[in-house]
N, C-alpha and C positions, 0 to 999 in steps of 0.2 A: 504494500500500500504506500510507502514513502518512497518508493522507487518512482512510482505512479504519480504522486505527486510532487518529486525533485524534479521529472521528466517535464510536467507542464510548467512548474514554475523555470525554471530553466529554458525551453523550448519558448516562453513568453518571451523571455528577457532578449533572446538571440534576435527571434522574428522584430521587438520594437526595436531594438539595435538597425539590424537589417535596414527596417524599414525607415529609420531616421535617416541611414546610408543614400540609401537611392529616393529619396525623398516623394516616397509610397502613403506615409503616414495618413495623412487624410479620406486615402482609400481603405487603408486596413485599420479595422477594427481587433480588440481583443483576439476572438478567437480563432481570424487570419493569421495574427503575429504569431501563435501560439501553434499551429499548425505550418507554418514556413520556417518557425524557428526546429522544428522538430525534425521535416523531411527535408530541412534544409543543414542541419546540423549531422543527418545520416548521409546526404550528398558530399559534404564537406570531408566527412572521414572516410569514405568512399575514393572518393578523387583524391587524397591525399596518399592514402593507404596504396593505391593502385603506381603513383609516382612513389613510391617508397619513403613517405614524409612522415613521421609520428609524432605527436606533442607528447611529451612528457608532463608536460607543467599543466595544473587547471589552467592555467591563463593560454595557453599554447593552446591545447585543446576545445575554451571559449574561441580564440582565435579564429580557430577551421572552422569552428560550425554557425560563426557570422559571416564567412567567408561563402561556406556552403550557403547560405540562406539569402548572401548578398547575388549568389547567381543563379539562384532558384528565381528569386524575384526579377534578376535580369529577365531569365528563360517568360518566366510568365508577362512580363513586358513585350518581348518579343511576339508573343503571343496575342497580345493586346488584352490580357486580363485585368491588365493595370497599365495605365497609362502615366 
């Protein structure tokens, strides 16, 4: 259950990161951030993991999966989900 809930809280924080990044914010509400910050933070370690990159540190690891989330929400711009 606190896995569940360090994941959204977490997953919140990255997506409004993100979203402050690519200046999304007025489109994305809570539970956007919180779902971009999540499968955005699995893309991040994904893509990172595949170039053979690893954080070590929590802050390294926060890193990638703003990273991830910041090209999720490119992709979905791309897309025109978010303009």
């Amino acid at each position: 259950m606190i896995e569940i809930l360090t994941t959204i809280l977490v997953g919140g924080l990255v997506g409004w990161l993100a979203s402050l990044i690519m200046k999304t914010r007025r489109q994305m509400g809570p539970l956007a951030d919180v779902l971009v910050g999540i499968v955005g933070s699995f893309l991040g370690r994904y893509v990172f993991g595949v170039l053979g990159l690893h954080a070590h540190s929590a802050i390294g690891r926060l890193a990638i999966a703003v990273l991830g989330a910041v090209a999720l929400i490119g992709i979905l711009k791309g897309l025109r989900v978010y303009r």
